[in-house]
C-alpha positions, 0 to 999 in steps of 0.5 A: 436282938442288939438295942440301942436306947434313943430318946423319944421327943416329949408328947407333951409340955407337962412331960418333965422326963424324957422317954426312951424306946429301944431301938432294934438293930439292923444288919444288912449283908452286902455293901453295894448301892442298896446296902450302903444307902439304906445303912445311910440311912437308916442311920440318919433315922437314929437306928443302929446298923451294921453292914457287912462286906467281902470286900473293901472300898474303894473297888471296881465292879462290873457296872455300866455306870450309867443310872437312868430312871432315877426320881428326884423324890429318891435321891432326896429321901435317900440323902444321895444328892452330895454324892451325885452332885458331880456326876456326869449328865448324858441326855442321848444315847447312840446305839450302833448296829455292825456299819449301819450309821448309829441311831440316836435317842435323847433321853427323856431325863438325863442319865447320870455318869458315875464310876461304882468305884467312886460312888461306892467309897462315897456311900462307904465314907458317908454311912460310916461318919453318920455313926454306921458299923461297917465291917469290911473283908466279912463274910457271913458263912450263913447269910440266910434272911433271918429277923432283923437281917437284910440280904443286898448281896448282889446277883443270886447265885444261879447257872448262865451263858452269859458273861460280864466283863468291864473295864476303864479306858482313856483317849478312846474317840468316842463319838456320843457320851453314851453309846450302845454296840450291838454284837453277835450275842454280844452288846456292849456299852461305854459311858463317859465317867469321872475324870475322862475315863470311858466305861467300857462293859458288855454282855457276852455269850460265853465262848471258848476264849482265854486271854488276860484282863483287857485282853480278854474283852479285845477277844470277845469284842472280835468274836462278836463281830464288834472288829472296829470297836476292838481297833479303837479300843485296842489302841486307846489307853487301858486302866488294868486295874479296873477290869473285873469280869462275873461269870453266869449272869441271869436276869429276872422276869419277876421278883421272887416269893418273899424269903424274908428282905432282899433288896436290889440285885438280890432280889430281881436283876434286871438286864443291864441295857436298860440303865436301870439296875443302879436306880433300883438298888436305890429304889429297892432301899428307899421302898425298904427305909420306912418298914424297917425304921418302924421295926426299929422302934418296934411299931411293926414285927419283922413279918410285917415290914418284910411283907410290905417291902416285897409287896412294894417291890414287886408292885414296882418292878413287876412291868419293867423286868417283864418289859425288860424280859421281852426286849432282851432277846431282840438285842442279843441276836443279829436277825432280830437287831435287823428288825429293830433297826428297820423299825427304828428307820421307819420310825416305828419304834416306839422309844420312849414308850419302851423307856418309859416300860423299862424303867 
C-alpha cells in the first residue's frame, strides 16, 4: 500500500518533535460526481488519492440535470458550495399527460439546474489543484473492490428494455423551467440549464428505431405519442454534440450486499424521475468521507469502514429506491398515467408525501 507521511498536530506543549503517521492511499475507479467529490475531499482531509477515469472532462453525459433532495449540511461537508453557486433554482415542475393541461407541483426545496458537462469539469479542476492524481483515458482492466480501492463506476452492467437518451437544445418555448412529458413507456424530462441551453433526456422503451444523434430522440419522441413535443423540439436549435445515449438501463430496489465500497450509480440506481440520482452520488460520497479518512490514518481496517459505509448506504437509500420501485410503473404506461392524473385532479394525490418518499 502506497503512504504518504503527513504531520500530526502535537498532543501537548512539552512535545518538542512533531510526529507523523502514515497515511494509506486511496483509488477511487470512476470519476463522475461521487468519485471526483469524495477524491476533493478526501484530499482536502490530507489523504492521497488517485482517480481513474475512461474518459476526459469536460464530457456530456446522460443526466437530467436537475438535483433535488440535496441537504445544505452535504454541500458543506462536501466543500461543493463554489461549484453550485450559479447553478440555476427551479421551485416548480409541470408534468405533462398527452392534451391534458399540465399539473403544476412546487418543490418543497428548489431544484438545482446544472449541465454534467460543466459540473463534472468543475470537480475535475478542483480536486486536481487540492493536490489530487487524476488519471484520465484509464481503464482499470480489473476493477474488482479490493483493500484500499473504491468502485464509482456508474451503473452496474446488467440486461434492460430501456434506453437513455439526451441532449441540449436552444430557442425551445418552454413553458415551465422544469417540465415532465409523460410518454407510451416513455417519459421525458427538459430542465432549464447554464446558459439558456434546455436539457433535454428521456427514458425510452427500446424500439426498433434507427436514426442519427437528435434525430433518434425526434424518433422515439414520435413513437411514444409525444408528437408535439418532437414539433417543438424539432424546430428549435440542437447542440449535436451534446447528445449521448446508454442502452440497458435498470434500476435498483435495494442496495445490494456489500462486495467491498461502491458508491453512487454503482451501488444502487435509483430512476431518474425523481431528480435524486445526482444528490445521492453526492450522498453516497459524503457517507463514505469519514471511514475512509480513519482508514487513511489507519484508525479502522478496510473491513470496517466498507461495513459502515454499506450500512450507512443502505439505511439511507433503502425507503426511497423501494418508494421509487413502486411509482415507476405508474409513470411508464398510459392506463395507470390516467389514474394518477385522475388523482392529481381530485387532489389526492399526496405530492409531497411522495417527494418526501423518494428523496
Amino acid at each position: 500500500m502506497d503512504v504518504l507521511f503527513h504531520p500530526v498536530r502535537r498532543l501537548s506543549d512539552d512535545c518538542d518533535a512533531t510526529k507523523v503517521t502514515a497515511l494509506r492511499k486511496i483509488e477511487i475507479v470512476g470519476g463522475g460526481l461521487a468519485g471526483l467529490s469524495l477524491g476533493l475531499a478526501l484530499r482536502r482531509a490530507g489523504v492521497p488519492v488517485t482517480v481513474f477515469e475512461t474518459g476526459a472532462y469536460p464530457r456530456h453525459r446522460v443526466c437530467g440535470e436537475f438535483i433535488t433532495g440535496l441537504a445544505a449540511s452535504t454541500i458543506a461537508n462536501l466543500g461543493l458550495a463554489p461549484l453550485l453557486s450559479d447553478a440555476l433554482t427551479h421551485g416548480e415542475v409541470a408534468w405533462f399527460n398527452g392534451s391534458e393541461a399540465p399539473r403544476i407541483h412546487r418543490l418543497p426545496s428548489p431544484a438545482l439546474g446544472l449541465s454534467r458537462f460543466a459540473l463534472d469539469a468543475r470537480l475535475a479542476n478542483a480536486f486536481t489543484s487540492a493536490g489530487g492524481e487524476l488519471k484520465t483515458d484509464s481503464r482499470i482492466t480489473d476493477p474488482t473492490p479490493r483493500a484500499g480501492r473504491v468502485v464509482a463506476t456508474g451503473r452496474r452492467p446488467g440486461k434492460s428494455p430501456w434506453l437513455g437518451l439526451k441532449i441540449h437544445i436552444r430557442d425551445l418555448d418552454l413553458l415551465y423551467p422544469l417540465e415532465f412529458h409523460l410518454g407510451d413507456h416513455a417519459y421525458v424530462g427538459l430542465s432549464r440549464v447554464e446558459d439558456g441551453a434546455v436539457n433535454v433526456c428521456g427514458l425510452f422503451k427500446r424500439r426498433r428505431l434507427s436514426a442519427p444523434g437528435a434525430g433518434l430522440i425526434s424518433a422515439y419522441l414520435d413513437a411514444c405519442g409525444l408528437a408535439r413535443l418532437a414539433e417543438k423540439f424539432r424546430s428549435a436549435e440542437v447542440d449535436a454534440d451534446s447528445f449521448c445515449s446508454v442502452a440497458a438501463v435498470d434500476f435498483d430496489r435495494r442496495v445490494p450486499a456489500a462486495t467491498g465500497i461502491t458508491l453512487g450509480d454503482h451501488c444502487a440506481m435509483t430512476p431518474p424521475f425523481t431528480g435524486n440520482g445526482m444528490a445521492m452520488a453526492f450522498q453516497s460520497a459524503e457517507i463514505a468521507l469519514a471511514p475512509l479518512v480513519a482508514y487513511a490514518r489507519s484508525e479502522t481496517n478496510w473491513s470496517e469502514a466498507s461495513a459502515a459505509i454499506h450500512g450507512a448506504q443502505a439505511r439511507l437509500f433503502r425507503v426511497r429506491l423501494a418508494s421509487a420501485h413502486l411509482v415507476h410503473p405508474y409513470l411508464l404506461r398510459p392506463s395507470r398515467q390516467r389514474w394518477l392524473a385522475a388523482l392529481d385532479r381530485v387532489h389526492l394525490l399526496p405530492f409531497r408525501q411522495l417527494y418526501s418518499a423518494l428523496h
